[in-house]
N, C-alpha and C positions, 0 to 999 in steps of 0.2 A: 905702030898703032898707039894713039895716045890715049889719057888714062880717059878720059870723054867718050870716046870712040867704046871704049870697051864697056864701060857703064853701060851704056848705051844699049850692046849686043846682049849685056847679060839681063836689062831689063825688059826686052825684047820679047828673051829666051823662057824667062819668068813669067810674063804676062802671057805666053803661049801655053804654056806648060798649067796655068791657072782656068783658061779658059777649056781647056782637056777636060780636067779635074771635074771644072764645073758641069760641063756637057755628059759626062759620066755619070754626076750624081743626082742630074736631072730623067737621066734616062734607068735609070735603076728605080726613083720615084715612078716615072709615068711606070716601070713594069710590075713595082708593086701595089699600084693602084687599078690595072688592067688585073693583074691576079686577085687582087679583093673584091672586085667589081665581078668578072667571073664566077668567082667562089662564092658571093654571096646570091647571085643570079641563079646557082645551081641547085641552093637550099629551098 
């Protein structure tokens, strides 16, 4: 495998592993936004 090829695989692997990340921290916002929105709904 040449050194291209493997770049290649590892920015792949990175740009996968970033869009995870991202999806996670979007989804922890919407659930603390669904909890403040509840919580304050209850007051």
């Amino acid at each position: 495998m040449d050194e291209k090829t493997m770049v290649n695989d590892i920015l792949g692997n990175v740009k996968t592993d970033l869009t995870t990340y991202q999806n996670a921290i979007s989804e922890c916002e919407n659930m603390r936004v669904k909890t403040n929105t509840t919580t304050n709904s209850k007051q």
